[in-house]
C-alpha positions in Angstrom: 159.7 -67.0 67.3 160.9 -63.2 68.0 157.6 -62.6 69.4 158.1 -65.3 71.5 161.4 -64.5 72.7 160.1 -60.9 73.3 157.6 -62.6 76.0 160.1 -64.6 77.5 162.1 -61.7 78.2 159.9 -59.4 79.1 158.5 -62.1 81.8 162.0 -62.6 83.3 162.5 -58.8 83.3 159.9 -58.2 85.3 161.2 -61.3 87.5 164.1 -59.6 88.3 162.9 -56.4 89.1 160.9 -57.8 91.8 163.8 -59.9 93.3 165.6 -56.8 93.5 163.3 -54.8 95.4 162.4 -57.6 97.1 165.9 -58.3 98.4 166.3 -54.5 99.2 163.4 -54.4 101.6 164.8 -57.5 102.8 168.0 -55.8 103.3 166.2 -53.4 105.6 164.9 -56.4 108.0 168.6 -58.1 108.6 169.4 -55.3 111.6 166.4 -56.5 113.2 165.8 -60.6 112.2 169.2 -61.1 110.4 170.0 -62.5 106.8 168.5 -65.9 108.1 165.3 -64.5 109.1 164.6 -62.7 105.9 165.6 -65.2 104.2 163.2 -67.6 106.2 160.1 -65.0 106.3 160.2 -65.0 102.7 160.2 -68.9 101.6 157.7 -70.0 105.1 154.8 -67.0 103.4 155.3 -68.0 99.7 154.8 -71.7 100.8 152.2 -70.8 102.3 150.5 -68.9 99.5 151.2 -71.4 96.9 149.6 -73.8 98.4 147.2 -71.8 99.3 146.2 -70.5 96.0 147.6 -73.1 93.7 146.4 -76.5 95.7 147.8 -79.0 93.9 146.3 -82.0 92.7 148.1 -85.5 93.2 147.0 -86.3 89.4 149.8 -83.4 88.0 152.5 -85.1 88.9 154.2 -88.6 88.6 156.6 -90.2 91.4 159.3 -88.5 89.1 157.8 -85.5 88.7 157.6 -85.1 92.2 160.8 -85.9 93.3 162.2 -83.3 90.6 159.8 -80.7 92.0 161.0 -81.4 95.8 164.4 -80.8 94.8 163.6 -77.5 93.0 162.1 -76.5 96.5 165.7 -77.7 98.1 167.7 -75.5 95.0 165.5 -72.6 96.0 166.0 -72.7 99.2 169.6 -72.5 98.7 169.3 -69.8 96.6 167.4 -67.6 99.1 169.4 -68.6 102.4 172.7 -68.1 100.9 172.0 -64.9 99.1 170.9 -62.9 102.1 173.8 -64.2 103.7 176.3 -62.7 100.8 173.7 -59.2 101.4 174.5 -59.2 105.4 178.4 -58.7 103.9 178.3 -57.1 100.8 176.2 -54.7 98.4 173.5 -55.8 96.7 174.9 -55.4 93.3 178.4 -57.1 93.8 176.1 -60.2 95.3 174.3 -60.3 92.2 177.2 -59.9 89.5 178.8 -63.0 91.6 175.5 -64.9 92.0 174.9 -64.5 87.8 177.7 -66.8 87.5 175.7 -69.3 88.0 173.2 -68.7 84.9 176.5 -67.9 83.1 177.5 -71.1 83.6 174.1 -72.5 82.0 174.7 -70.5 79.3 177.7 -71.7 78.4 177.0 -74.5 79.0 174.2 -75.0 76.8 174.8 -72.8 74.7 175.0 -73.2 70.5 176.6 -71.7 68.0 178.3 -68.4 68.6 176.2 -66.5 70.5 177.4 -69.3 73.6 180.7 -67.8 73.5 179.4 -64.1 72.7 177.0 -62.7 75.0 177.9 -64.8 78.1 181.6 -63.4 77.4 180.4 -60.1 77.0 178.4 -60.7 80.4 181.3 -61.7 82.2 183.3 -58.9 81.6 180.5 -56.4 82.9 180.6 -58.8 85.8 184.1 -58.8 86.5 184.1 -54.7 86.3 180.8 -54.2 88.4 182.9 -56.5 91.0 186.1 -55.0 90.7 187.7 -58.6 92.4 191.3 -56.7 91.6 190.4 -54.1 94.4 190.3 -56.6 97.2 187.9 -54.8 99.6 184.9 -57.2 99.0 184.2 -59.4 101.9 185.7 -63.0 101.3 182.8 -65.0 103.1 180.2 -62.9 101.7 181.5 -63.2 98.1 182.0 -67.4 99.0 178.3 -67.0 100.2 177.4 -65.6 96.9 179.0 -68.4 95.1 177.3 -70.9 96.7 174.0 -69.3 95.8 175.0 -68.9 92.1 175.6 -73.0 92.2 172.2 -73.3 93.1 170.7 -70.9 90.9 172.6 -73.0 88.0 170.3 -75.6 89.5 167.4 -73.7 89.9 167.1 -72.8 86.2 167.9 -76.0 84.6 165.3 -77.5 87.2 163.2 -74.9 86.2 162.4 -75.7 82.9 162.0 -79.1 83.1 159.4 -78.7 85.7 157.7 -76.5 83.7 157.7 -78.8 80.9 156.5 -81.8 82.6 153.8 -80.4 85.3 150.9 -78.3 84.3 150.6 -74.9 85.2 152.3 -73.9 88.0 151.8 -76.9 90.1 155.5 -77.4 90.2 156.1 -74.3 92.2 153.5 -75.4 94.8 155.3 -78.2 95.5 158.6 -76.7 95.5 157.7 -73.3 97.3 156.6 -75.8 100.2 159.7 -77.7 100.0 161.9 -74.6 99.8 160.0 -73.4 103.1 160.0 -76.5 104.9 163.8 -76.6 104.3 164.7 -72.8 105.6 162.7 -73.6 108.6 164.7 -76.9 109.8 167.5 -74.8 108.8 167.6 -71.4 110.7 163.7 -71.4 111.7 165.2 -72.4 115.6 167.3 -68.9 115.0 164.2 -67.0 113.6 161.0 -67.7 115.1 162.6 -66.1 119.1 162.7 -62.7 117.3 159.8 -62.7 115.2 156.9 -59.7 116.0 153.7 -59.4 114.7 154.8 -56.4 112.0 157.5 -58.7 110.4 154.7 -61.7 109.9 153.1 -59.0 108.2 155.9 -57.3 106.4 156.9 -61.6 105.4 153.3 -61.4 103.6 154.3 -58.7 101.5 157.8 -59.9 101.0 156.7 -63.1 99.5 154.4 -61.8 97.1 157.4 -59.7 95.6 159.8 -62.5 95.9 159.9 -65.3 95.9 156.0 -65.5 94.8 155.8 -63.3 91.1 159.3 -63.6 90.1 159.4 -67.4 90.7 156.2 -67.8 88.7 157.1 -65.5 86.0 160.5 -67.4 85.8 158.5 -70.4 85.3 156.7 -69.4 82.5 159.7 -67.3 80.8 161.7 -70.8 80.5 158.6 -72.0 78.4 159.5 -69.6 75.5 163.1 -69.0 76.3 166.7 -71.9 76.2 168.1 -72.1 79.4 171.3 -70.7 77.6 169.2 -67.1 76.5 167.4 -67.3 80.1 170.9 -68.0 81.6 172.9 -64.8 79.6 169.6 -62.8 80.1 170.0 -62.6 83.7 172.8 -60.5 83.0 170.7 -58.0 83.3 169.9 -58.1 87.0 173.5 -56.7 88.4 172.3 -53.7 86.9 168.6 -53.6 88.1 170.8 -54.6 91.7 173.1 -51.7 91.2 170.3 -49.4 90.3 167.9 -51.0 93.2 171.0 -50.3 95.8 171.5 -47.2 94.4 167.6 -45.5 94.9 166.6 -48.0 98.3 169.9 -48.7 100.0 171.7 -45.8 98.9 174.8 -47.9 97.9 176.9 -45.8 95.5 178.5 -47.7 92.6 182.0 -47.1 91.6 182.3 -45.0 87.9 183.8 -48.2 86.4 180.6 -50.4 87.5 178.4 -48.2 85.4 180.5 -49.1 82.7 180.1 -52.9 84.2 176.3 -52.2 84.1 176.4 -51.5 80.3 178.1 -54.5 79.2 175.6 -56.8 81.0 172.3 -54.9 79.9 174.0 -55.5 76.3 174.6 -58.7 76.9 171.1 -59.2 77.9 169.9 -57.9 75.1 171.4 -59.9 72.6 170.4 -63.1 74.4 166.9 -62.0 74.1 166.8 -61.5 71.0 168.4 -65.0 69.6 166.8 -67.2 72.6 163.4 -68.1 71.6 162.8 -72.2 72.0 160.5 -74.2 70.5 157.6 -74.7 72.5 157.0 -78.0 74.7 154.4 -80.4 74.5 151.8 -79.3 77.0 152.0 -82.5 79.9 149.5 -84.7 80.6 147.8 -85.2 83.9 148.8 -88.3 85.3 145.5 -90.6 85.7 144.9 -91.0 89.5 
């Protein structure tokens, strides 16, 4: 079971290092296609690519199935949109301390024992001092933006897992990625596609592949081996990888007391890992077409 929960971890690890590059490159593109169209170049690619590569077959999903796999893409969406808007206002590791309240949330939630009060407490207080909320010189909209996204990511991890569990594979992300695509374009696509150039289709490719594309998959199969309550306290860890991420590609400097922030979250992270293994699901069933 250790073994298992080292996998899980290590699989969401690297998850969240790629969403934090990712969303530093995408950082880069807001001057010239705003948070929308990052947001947008992202989710249209990776739908795209899943569908592309994964081609899912009718006979891996039910009706219900589906319908939870179409509202994963609508939760992911969310995510994405609302995130780069909380980066067009604030730094990219104050967005993600507020956004992990969401997984906070799921771990305590659905949490046991004490380790639901422990390590998600423990988290929270390396939130609260990598955001500094006492300071008041963090943009209001972009932390209410950052909220919002951390709702959906509550969401996103609890649908998650219960895709995973039902569908085979990955077939659930190539249903959602589409979904989550579909959605950005009826959204902001009307605001994005004027500016668009030839080097940012190009640059989407890329983008995609980094996030949503790996980390989404590698999230996927991370909630196989992990609770949503470890997953949810793990993802402490990505504040830190943001601060560090903002630090090397954006050259955002974090206060002294963040680093301290930083500490209690990678800590935090740790100790969910360890105690967060799950016992495995049934492997589903294609559905008889």
């Amino acid at each position: 079971m250790l073994s298992q929960a080292r996998a899980g971890a290590a699989m969401a690890i690297v998850a969240m290092l790629c969403v934090q590059i990712g969303a530093a490159v995408a950082v880069t593109l807001i001057d010239r296609i705003g948070a929308e169209g990052a947001a947008w170049l992202r989710l249209a690619w990776a739908g795209v690519l899943m569908l592309v590569v994964v081609r899912p077959r009718p006979a891996s999903f039910t009706w219900a199935t589906f319908r939870m796999c179409v509202l994963l893409g609508v939760v992911t969406a969310g995510i994405t949109l609302l995130f780069m808007a909380s980066l067009a206002r604030i730094p990219l590791g104050t967005a993600s301390a507020i956004e992990f309240l969401g997984p906070l949330g799921v771990a305590v939630a659905l949490g046991t024992g004490r380790a639901r009060v422990l390590w998600p407490g423990l988290a929270a207080v390396g939130v609260l001092l990598l955001t500094e909320p006492w300071s008041g010189a963090v943009d209001p909209v972009g932390v209410l933006y950052a909220l919002a996204s951390a709702v959906c990511w509550a969401l996103y991890i609890v649908l998650t897992q219960r895709a995973g569990d039902a569908v085979t594979g990955v077939n659930a992300l190539a249903v959602s990625m589409p979904v989550a695509g579909l959605v950005a374009t009826l959204t902001v696509g009307h605001l994005v596609l004027p500016r668009l150039t030839p080097d940012l289709l190009l640059i989407g490719i890329g983008l995609a592949i980094l996030l949503p594309v790996v980390p989404f998959i590698l999230e996927l199969l991370a909630l196989r081996k992990l609770t949503t309550a470890a997953f949810g306290t793990l993802m402490a860890l990505e504040p830190g990888f943001a601060m560090l991420i903002g630090f090397i590609v954006l050259h955002q400097t974090p206060h002294p007391i963040g680093i301290f922030g930083m500490c209690f979250v990678v800590a935090a992270g740790m100790g969910a890992a360890r105690s967060g293994a799950r016992t495995p699901p049934p492997v589903p069933a294609e559905v008889n077409s």
